[in-house]
N, C-alpha and C positions, 0 to 999 in steps of 0.2 A: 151387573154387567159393567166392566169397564167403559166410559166415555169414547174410547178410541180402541177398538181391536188392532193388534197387530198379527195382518195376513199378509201371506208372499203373495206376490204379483199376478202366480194364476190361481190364488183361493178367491183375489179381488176381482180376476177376469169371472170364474165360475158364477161368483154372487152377482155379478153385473149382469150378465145373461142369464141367469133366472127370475134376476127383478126384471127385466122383459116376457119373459114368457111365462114367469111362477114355475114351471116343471117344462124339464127336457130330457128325453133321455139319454144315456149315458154316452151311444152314440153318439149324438147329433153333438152332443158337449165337447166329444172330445176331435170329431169330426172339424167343427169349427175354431175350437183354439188350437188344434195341432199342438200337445203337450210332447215334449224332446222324450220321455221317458214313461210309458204305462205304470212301473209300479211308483213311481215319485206322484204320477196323477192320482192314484186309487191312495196314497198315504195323504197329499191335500182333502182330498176329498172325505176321507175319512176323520180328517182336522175338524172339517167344515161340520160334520155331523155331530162331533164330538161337545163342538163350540153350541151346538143347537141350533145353527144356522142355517141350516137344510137338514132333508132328512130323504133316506133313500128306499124307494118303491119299488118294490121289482128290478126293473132296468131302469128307472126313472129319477132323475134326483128334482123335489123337490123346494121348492124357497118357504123355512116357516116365516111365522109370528113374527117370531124373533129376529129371522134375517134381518125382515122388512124394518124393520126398528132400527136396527143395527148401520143399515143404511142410510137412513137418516140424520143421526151421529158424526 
């Protein structure tokens, strides 16, 4: 994993409020950042998955291993 991921501004808002809560679901995520666009949020989001850095439940997205690492970095 690179030293420094490069995420847009609401992949780094999503990771930040899952390192609070570990799991929110998709609601309440999108409830509280207000994203300008639903399918630009569900293409981040699916970024975030792809990256390994959440992982999605049901309705639920939540923070792996690896987020938590990630963030650290």
């Amino acid at each position: 994993m690179p030293s420094r991921l490069k995420l847009s501004s609401l992949q780094r808002d999503i990771v930040m409020m899952l390192e609070e809560a570990r799991a929110e679901t998709v609601g309440t995520v999108i409830a509280t950042l207000k994203p300008s666009d639903q399918g630009e949020f569900a293409a981040q989001v699916n970024g975030l998955v792809t990256l390994g850095l959440i992982r999605k439940e049901e309705n639920t997205l939540v923070l792996t291993a690896q987020g938590r690492i990630a963030l650290r970095t």
